[in-house]
ROZA-939122 format. One record per residue (C-alpha): residue number from 1; z, y, x; residue in one letter. Coordinates in nm, 4 decimals. Example, Ala and Ser with C-alpha at 12.3 -4.5 7.8 and 13.67 -1.06 7.14 Angstrom:
2
> 1 | 0.7800 | -0.4500 | 1.2300 | a .
> 2 | 0.7140 | -0.1060 | 1.3670 | s .
END
This chain:
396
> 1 | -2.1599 | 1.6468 | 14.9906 | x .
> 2 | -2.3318 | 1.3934 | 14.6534 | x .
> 3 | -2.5490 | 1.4288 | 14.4776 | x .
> 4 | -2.5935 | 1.2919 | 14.0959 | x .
> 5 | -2.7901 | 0.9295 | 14.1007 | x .
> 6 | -2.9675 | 0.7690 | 13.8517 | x .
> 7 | -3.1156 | 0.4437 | 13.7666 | x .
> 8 | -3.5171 | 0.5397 | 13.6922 | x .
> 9 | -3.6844 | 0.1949 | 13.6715 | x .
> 10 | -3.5751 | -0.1230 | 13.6202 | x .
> 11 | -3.7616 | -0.5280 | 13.6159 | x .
> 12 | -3.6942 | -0.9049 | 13.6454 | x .
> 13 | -3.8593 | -1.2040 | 13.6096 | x .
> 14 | -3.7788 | -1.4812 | 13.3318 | x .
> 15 | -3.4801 | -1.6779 | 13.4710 | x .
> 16 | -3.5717 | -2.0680 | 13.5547 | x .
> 17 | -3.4531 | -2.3907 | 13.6370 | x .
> 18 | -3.4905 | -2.4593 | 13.9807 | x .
> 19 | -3.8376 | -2.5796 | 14.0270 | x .
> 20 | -3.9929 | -2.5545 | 13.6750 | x .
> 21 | -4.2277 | -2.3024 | 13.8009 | x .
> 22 | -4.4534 | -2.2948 | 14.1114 | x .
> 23 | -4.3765 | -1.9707 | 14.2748 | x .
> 24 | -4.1700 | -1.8393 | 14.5725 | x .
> 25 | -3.9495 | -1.5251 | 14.6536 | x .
> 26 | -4.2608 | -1.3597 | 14.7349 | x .
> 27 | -4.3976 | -1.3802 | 14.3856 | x .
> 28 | -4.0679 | -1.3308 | 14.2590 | x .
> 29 | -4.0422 | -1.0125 | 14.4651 | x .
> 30 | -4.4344 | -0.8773 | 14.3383 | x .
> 31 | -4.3435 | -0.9364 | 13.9767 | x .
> 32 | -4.0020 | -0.7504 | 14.0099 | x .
> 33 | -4.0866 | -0.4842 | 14.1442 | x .
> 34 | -4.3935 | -0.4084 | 14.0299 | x .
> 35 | -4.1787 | -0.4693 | 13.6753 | x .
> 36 | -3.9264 | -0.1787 | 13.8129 | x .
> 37 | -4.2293 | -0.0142 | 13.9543 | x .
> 38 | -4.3661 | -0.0006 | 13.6212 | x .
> 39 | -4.1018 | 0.0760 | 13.4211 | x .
> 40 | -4.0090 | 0.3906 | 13.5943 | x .
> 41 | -4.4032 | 0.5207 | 13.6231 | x .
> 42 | -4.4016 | 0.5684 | 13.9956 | x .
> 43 | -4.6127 | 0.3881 | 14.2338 | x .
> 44 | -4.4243 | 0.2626 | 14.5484 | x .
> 45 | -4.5106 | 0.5154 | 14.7746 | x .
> 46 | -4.2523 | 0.7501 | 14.6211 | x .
> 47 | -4.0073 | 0.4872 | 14.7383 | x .
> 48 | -3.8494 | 0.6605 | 15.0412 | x .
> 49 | -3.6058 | 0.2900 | 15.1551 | x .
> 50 | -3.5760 | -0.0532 | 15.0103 | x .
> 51 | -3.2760 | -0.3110 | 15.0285 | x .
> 52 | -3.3591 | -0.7002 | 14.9601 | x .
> 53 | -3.1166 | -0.9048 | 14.9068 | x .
> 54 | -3.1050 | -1.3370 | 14.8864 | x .
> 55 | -2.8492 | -1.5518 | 14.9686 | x .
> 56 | -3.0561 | -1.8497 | 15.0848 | x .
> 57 | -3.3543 | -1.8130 | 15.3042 | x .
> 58 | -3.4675 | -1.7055 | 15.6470 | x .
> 59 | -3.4132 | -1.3255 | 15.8056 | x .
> 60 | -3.6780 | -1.0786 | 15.6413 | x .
> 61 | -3.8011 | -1.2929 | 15.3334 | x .
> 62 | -3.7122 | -0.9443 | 15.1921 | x .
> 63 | -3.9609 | -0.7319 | 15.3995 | x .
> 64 | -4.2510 | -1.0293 | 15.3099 | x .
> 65 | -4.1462 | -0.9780 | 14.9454 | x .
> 66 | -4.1770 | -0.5947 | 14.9719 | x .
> 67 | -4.4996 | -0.5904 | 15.1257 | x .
> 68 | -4.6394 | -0.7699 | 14.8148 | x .
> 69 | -4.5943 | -0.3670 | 14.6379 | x .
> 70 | -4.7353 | -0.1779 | 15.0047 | x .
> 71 | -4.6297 | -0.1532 | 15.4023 | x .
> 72 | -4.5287 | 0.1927 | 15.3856 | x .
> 73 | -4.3180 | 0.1880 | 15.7050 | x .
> 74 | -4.0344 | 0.2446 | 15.4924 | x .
> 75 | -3.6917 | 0.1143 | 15.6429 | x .
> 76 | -3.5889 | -0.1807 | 15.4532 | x .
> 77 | -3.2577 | -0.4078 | 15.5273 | x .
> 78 | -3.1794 | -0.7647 | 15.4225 | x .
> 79 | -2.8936 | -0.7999 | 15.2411 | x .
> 80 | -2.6384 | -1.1377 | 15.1934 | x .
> 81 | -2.3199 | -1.1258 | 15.0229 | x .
> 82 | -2.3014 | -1.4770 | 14.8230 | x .
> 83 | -2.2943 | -1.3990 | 14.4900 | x .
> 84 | -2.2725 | -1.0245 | 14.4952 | x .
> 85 | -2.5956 | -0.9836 | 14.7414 | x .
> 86 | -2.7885 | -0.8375 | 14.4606 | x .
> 87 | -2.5094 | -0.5589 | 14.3424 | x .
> 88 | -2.4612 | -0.5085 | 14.7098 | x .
> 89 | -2.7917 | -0.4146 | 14.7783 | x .
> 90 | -2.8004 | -0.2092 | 14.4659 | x .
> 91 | -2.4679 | -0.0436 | 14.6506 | x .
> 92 | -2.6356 | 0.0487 | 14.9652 | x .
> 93 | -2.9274 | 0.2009 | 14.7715 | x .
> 94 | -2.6737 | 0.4237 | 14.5462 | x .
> 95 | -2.4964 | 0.5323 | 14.8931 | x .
> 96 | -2.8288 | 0.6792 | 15.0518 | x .
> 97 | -2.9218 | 0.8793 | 14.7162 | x .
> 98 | -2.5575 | 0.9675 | 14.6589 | x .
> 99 | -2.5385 | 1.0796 | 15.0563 | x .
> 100 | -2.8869 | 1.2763 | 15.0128 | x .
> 101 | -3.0069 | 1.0166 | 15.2943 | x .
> 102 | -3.3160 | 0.9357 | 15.0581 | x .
> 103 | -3.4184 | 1.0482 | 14.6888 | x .
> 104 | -3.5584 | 0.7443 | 14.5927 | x .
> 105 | -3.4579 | 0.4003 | 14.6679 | x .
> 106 | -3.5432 | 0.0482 | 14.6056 | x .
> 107 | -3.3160 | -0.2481 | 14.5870 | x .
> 108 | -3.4840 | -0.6164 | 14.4892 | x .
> 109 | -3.3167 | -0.9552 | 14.5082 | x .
> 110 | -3.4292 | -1.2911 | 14.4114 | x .
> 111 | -3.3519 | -1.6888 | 14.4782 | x .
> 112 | -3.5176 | -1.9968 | 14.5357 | x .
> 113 | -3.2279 | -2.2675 | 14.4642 | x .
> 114 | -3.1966 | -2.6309 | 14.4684 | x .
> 115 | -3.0607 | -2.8126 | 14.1836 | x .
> 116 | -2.7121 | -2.9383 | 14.1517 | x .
> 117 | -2.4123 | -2.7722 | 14.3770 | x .
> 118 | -2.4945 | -2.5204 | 14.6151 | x .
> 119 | -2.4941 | -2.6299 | 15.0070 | x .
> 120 | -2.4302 | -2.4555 | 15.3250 | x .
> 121 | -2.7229 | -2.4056 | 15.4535 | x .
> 122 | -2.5771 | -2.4180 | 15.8368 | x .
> 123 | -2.3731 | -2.7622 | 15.7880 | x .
> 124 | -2.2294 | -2.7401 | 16.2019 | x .
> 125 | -2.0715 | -2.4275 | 16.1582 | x .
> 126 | -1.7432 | -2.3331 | 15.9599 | x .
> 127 | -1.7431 | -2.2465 | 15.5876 | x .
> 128 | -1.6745 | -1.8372 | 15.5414 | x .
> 129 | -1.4591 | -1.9430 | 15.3210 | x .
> 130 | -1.2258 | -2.1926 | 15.5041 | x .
> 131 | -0.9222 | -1.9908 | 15.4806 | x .
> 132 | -0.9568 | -1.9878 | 15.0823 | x .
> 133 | -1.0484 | -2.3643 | 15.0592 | x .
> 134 | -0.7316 | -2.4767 | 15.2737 | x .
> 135 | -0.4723 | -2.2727 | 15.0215 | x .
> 136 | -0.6758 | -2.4127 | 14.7502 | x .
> 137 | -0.6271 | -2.7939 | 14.8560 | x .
> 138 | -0.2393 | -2.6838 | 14.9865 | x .
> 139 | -0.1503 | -2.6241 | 14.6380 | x .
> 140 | -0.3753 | -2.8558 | 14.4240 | x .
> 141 | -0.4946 | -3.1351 | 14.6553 | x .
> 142 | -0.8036 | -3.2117 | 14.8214 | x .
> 143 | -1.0918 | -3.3633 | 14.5847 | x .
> 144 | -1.4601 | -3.4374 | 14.6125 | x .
> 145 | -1.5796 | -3.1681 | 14.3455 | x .
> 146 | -1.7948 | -2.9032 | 14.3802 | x .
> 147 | -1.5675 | -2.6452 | 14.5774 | x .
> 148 | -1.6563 | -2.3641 | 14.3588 | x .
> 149 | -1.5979 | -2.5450 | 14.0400 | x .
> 150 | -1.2473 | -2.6282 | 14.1958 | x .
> 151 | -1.1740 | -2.2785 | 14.2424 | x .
> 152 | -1.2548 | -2.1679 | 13.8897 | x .
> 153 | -1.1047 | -2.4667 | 13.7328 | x .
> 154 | -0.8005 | -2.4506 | 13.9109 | x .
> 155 | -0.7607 | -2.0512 | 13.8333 | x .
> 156 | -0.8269 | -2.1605 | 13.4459 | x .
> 157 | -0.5218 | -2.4374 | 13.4743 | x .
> 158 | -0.3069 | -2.1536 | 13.6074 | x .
> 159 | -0.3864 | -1.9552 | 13.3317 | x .
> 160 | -0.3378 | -2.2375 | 13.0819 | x .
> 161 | 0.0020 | -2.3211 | 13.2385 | x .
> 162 | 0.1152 | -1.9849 | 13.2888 | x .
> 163 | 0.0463 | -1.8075 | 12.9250 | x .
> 164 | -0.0398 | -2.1307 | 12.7204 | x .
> 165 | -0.4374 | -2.1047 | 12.6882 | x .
> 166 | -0.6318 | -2.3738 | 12.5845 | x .
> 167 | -0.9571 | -2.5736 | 12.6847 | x .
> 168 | -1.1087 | -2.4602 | 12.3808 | x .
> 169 | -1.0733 | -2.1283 | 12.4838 | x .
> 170 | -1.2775 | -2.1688 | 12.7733 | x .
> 171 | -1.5648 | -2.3294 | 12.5420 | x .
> 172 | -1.5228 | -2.0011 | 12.3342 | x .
> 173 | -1.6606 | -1.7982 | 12.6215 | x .
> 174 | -1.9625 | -2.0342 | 12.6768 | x .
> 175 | -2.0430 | -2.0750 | 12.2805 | x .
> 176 | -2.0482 | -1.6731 | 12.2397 | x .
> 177 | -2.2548 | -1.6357 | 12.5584 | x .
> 178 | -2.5355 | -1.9098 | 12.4968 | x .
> 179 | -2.4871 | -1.7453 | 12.1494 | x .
> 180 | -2.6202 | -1.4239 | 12.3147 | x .
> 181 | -2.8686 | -1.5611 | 12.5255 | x .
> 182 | -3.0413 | -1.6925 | 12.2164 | x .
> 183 | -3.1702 | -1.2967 | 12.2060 | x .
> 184 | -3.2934 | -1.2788 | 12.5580 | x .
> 185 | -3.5986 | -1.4083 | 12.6538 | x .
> 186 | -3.5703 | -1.3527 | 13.0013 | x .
> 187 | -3.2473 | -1.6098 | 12.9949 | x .
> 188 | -3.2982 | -1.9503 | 13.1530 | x .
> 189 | -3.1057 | -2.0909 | 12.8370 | x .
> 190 | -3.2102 | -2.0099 | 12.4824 | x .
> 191 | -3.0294 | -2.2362 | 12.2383 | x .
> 192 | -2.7110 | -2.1545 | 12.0855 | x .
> 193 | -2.4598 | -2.4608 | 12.1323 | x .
> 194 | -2.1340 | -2.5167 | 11.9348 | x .
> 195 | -1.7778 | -2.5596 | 12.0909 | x .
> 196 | -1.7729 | -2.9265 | 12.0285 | x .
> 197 | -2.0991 | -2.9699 | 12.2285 | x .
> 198 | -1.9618 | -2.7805 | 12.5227 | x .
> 199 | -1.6393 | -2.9677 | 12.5041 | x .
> 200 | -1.8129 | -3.3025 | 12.4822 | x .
> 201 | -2.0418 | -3.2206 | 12.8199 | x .
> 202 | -1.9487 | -3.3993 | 13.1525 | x .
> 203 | -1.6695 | -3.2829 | 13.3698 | x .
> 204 | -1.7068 | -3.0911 | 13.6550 | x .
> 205 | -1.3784 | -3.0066 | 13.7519 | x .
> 206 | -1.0511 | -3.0275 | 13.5005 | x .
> 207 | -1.0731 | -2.8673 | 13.2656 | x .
> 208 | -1.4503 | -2.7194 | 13.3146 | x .
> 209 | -1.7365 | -2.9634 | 13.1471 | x .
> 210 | -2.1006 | -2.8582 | 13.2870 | x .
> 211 | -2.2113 | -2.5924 | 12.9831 | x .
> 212 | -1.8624 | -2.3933 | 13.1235 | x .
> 213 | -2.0141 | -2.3394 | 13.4632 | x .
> 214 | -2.3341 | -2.1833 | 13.5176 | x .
> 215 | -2.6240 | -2.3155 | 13.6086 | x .
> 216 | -2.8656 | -2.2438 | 13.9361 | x .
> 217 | -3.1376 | -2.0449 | 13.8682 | x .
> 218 | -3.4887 | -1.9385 | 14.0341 | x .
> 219 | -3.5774 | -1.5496 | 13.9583 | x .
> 220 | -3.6155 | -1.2299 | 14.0702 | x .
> 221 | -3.5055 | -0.8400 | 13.9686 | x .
> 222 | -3.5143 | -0.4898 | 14.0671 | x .
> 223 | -3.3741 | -0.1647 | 14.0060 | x .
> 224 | -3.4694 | 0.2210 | 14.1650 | x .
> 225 | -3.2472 | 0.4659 | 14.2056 | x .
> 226 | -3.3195 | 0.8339 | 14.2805 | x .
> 227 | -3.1430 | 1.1936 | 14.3070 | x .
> 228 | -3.1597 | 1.4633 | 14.0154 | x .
> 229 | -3.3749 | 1.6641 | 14.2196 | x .
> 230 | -3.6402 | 1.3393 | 14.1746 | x .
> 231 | -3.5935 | 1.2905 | 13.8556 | x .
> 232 | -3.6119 | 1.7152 | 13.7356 | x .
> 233 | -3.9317 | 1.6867 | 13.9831 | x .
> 234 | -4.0949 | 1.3616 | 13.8467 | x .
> 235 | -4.0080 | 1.4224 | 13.4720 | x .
> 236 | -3.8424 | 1.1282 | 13.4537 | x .
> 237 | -3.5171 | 1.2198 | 13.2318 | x .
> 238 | -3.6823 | 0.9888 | 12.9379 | x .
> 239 | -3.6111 | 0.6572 | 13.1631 | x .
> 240 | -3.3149 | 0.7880 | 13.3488 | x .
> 241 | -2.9479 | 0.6158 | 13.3048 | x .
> 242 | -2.6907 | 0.7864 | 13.5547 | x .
> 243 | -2.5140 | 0.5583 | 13.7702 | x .
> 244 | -2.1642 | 0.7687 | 13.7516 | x .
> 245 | -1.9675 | 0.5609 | 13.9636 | x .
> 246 | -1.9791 | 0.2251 | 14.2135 | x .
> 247 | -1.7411 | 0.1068 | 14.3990 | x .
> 248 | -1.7180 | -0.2191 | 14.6522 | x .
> 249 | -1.4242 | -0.4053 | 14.7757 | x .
> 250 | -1.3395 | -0.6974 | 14.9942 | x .
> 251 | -1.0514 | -0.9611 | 15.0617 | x .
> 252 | -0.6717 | -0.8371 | 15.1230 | x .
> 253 | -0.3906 | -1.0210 | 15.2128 | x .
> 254 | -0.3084 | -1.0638 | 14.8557 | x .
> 255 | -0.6039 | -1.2818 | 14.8251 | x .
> 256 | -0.3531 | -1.5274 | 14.9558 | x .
> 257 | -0.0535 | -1.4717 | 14.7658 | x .
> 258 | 0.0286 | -1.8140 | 14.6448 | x .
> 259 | -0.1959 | -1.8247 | 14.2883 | x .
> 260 | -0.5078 | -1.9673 | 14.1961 | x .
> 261 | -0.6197 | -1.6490 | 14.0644 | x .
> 262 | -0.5974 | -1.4549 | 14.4034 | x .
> 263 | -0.8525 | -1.7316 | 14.5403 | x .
> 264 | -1.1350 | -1.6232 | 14.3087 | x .
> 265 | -1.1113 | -1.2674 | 14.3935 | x .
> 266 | -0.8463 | -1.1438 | 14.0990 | x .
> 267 | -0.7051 | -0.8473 | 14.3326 | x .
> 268 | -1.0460 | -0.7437 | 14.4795 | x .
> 269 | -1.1350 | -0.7651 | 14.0936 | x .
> 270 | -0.8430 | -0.4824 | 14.0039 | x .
> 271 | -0.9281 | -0.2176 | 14.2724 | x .
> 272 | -1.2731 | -0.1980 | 14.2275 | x .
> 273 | -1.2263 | -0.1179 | 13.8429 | x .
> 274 | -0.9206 | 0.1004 | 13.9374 | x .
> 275 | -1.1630 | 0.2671 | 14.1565 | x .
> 276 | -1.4740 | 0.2962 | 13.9467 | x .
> 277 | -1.2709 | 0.4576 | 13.6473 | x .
> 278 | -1.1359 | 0.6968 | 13.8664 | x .
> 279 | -1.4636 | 0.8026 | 14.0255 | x .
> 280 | -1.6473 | 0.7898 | 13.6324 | x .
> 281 | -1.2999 | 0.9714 | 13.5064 | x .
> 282 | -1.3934 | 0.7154 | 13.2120 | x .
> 283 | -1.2097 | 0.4012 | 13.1182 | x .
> 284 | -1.2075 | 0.0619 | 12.9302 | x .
> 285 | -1.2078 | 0.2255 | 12.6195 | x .
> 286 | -1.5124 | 0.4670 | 12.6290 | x .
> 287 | -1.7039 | 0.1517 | 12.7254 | x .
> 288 | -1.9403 | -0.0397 | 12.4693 | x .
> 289 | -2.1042 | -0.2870 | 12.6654 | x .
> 290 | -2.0219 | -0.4959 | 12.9637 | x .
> 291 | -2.2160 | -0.7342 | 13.2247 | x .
> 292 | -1.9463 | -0.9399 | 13.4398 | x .
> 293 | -1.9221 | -1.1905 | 13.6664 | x .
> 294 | -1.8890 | -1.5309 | 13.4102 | x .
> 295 | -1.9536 | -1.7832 | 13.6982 | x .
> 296 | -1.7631 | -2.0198 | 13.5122 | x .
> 297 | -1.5856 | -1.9821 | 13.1503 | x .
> 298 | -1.2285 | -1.8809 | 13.2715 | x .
> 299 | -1.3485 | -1.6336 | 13.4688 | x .
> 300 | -1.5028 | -1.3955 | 13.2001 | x .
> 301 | -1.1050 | -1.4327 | 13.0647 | x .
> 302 | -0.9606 | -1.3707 | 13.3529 | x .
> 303 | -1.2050 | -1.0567 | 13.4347 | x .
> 304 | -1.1306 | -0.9465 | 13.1187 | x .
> 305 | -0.7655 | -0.8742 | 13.2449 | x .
> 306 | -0.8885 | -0.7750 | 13.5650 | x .
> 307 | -1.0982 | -0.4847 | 13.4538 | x .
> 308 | -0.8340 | -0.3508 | 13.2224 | x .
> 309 | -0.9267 | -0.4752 | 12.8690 | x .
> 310 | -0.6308 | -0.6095 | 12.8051 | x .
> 311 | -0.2815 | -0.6824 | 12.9339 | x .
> 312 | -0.2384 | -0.9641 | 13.2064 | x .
> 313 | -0.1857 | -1.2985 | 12.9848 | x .
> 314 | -0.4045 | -1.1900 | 12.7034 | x .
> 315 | -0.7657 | -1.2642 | 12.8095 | x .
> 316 | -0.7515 | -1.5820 | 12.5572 | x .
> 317 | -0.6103 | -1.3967 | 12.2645 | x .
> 318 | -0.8741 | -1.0900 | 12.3402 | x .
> 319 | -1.1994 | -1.3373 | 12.3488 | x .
> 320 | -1.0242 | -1.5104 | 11.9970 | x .
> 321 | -0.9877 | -1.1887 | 11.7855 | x .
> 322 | -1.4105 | -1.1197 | 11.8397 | x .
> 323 | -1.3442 | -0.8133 | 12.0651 | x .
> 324 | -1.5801 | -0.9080 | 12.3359 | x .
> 325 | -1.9212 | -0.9877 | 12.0862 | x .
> 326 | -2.1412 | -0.7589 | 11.8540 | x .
> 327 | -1.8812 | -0.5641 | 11.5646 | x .
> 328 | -1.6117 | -0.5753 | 11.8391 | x .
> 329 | -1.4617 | -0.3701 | 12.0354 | x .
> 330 | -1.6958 | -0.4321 | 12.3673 | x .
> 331 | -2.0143 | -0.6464 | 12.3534 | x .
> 332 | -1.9922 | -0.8501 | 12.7068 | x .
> 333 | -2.2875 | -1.0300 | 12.8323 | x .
> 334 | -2.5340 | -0.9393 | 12.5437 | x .
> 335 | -2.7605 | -1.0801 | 12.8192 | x .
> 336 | -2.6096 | -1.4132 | 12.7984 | x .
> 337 | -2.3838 | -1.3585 | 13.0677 | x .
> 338 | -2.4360 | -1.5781 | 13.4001 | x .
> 339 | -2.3579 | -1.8864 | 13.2022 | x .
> 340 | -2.7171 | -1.8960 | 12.9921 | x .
> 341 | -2.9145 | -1.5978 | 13.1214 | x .
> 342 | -2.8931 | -1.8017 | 13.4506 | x .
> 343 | -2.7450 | -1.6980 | 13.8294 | x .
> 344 | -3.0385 | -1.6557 | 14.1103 | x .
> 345 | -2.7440 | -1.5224 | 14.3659 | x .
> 346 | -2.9695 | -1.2413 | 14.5394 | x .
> 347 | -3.1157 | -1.1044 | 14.1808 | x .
> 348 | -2.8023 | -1.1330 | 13.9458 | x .
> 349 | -2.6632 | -0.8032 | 14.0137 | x .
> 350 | -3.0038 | -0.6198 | 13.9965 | x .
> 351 | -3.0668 | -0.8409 | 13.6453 | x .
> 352 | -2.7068 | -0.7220 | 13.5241 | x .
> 353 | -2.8059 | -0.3592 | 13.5738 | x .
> 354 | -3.1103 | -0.4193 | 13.4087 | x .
> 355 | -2.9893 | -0.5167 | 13.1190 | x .
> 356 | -2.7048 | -0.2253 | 13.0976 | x .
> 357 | -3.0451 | 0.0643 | 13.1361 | x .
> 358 | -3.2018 | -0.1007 | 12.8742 | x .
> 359 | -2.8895 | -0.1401 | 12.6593 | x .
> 360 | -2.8210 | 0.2589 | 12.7218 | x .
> 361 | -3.2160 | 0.3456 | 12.6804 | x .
> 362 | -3.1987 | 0.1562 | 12.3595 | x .
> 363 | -3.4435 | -0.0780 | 12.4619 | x .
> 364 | -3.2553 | -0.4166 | 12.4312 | x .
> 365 | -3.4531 | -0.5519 | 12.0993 | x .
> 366 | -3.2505 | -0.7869 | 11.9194 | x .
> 367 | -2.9519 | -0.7517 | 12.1972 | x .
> 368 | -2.8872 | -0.4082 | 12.1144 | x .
> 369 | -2.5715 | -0.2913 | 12.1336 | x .
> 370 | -2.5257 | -0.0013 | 11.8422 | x .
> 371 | -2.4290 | 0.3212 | 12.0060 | x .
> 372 | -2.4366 | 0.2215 | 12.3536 | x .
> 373 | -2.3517 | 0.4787 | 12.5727 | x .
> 374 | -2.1436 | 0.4045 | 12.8413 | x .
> 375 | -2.2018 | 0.0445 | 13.0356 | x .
> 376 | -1.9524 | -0.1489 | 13.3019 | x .
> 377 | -2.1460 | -0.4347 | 13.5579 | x .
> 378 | -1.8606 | -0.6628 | 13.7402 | x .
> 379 | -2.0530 | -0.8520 | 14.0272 | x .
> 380 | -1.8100 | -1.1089 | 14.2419 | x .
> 381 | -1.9277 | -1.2688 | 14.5775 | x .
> 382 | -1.6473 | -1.4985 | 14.6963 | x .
> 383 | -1.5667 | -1.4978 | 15.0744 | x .
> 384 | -1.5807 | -1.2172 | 14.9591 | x .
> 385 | -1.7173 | -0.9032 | 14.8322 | x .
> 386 | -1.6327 | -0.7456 | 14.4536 | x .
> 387 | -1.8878 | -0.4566 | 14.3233 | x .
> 388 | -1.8506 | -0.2734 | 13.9626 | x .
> 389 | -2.0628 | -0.0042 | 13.8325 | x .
> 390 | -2.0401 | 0.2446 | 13.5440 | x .
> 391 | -2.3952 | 0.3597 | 13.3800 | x .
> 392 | -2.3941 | 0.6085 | 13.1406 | x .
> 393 | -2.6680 | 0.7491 | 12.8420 | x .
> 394 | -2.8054 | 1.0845 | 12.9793 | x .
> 395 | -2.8217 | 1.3508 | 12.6748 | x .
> 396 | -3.0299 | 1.5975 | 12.7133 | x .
END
């Protein structure tokens, strides 16, 4: 037996370059979610269970955070899932609500990173994802790039071979998404830069220059979910967005089928869209705005495929015609998008959710999408875990 669930707060800290500010996960973790806190008009002991979730850092920096908002004796649980730690805590809190395990339930997530390419943090002990990295180099070669950039690039020269798409394509997707960010002030990147300045920026991995991939980010978020029983008893259906479906998937056996795209999660990418527009009995179309995963340039084109946008092949020729930006079809990443809001692994997820409420609440400011009323979040963690969401307007 489920119950409805619905997204009742949301908050996140400005986005940063890695060291530009003086502050830690735990003041990250305070400023969230007291944000969230905040925004839904609850204090925190209404929260019945918390999830944290980080990527880098020692077991429990999530409990330390939480404390900062009150030691409740709640149960909490650290979450890690690369890139997707954030959406999979914000998973794990939908499940107990949906499962009437709890009926009010935080998820956080923040990140402390070091500049330049991300690290293992346990250098003696094999990479998770080994097994991707040695079909990578068997069809492309071995080369001293950063191993995610490879990944990425090497998907976007598969897609350029395959159905003709060009470089400047790619810079497309980063123009309209710093374009964005220029609206967001939460968004570690604020100034609009032109095709020919994103072409011109140094290489990272053919064909990917540095303003295709996206930077790392300090910052935190958070997001509450509850039952309708807590929102009906709370009076809380003026901040309410329903979450109407979520769905998470890992790696298959077609990860490895022989293309680039299978490598950076294209398959696990499918189902979980399949899956969310069956649970939400919505699809692509009765969608207006959209936060994905756009790690790197080609992937936004290649999610848009993915998700069911478009045909297979036809990413490129969607992102040309202005489909995917305000008067088209979809708005995606009105937040900026990974590539210039910024990616602090552990609060990305929670930040695209955030965005999506407001979006739905009407409450974006200069981002808003007109007539937003149903959302899609696409959250990738390679190694791997995929997680999408649907949100939709309550009416009342």
């Amino acid at each position: 037996m489920t119950v409805r669930t619905f997204v009742i707060g949301v908050g996140m800290t400005k986005f940063e370059k890695p060291g530009s500010r003086d502050w830690d996960y735990i003041e990250m973790g305070r400023e969230a979610g007291g944000a969230a806190l905040a925004d839904a008009g609850i204090a925190y002991d209404k929260v019945q269970r918390a999830f944290a979730s980080y990527a880098h850092g020692d077991s429990c920096y999530g409990n330390r955070a939480l404390y900062e908002l009150g030691m409740t004796g709640i149960p909490m649980v650290n979450v890690h899932n690369n890139c997707a730690s954030g959406v999979s805590a914000l998973y794990l809190a939908r499940e107990a609500v949906k499962y009437g395990q709890a009926d009010c339930v935080m998820a956080m997530g923040f990140e402390k990173m070091q500049a330049g390419e991300i690290a293992m943090a346990y250098a003696h002990r094999p990479s998770p994802m080994r097994k991707q990295i040695k079909a990578m180099w068997t069809k492309r070669g071995r080369v001293n790039t950063p191993i995610a950039a490879q990944m990425f690039g090497n998907a976007a020269l598969e897609h350029m071979e395959k159905y003709g798409t060009t470089v400047e394509t790619w810079a497309k997707v980063s123009e309209k998404n710093y374009s964005h960010a220029a609206n967001n002030p939460r968004s570690q990147f604020q100034t609009p830069r032109t095709v020919d300045e994103i072409l011109a920026a140094p290489m990272i991995h053919e064909p990917l220059t540095r303003m295709m991939c996206c930077p790392t980010s300090d910052g935190g978020a958070a997001v509450i979910i509850a039952s309708e029983r807590f929102v009906a008893e709370n009076d809380l259906w003026d901040r309410a967005v329903e979450a109407t479906a979520m769905a998470m998937t890992s790696d298959t056996p077609d990860t490895f089928d022989g293309t680039d795209r299978g490598i950076v999660g294209w398959h696990m990418n499918r189902r979980i869209a399949e899956q969310v527009y069956e649970e939400s009995g919505i699809g692509p179309e009765d969608i207006q705005v959209v936060e994905l995963h756009d790690c790197f340039a080609p992937a936004e084109v290649l999610l848009y495929e993915a998700l069911g946008l478009c045909p297979e092949g036809k990413g490129g020729e969607l992102l040309l015609s202005g489909a995917t930006t305000y008067g088209g079809q979809w708005v995606v990443s009105p937040s900026g998008g990974l590539l210039s809001k910024g990616h602090p692994l552990g609060a990305t997820g929670l930040a695209q959710c955030a965005e999506l409420t407001w979006q739905l609440r009407g409450e974006a400011d200069r981002r808003q999408v007109d007539g937003a009323r149903a959302a899609l979040q696409h959250n990738l963690g390679l190694g791997g875990a995929g997680v999408a969401a649907i949100y939709q307007k309550v009416n009342r």
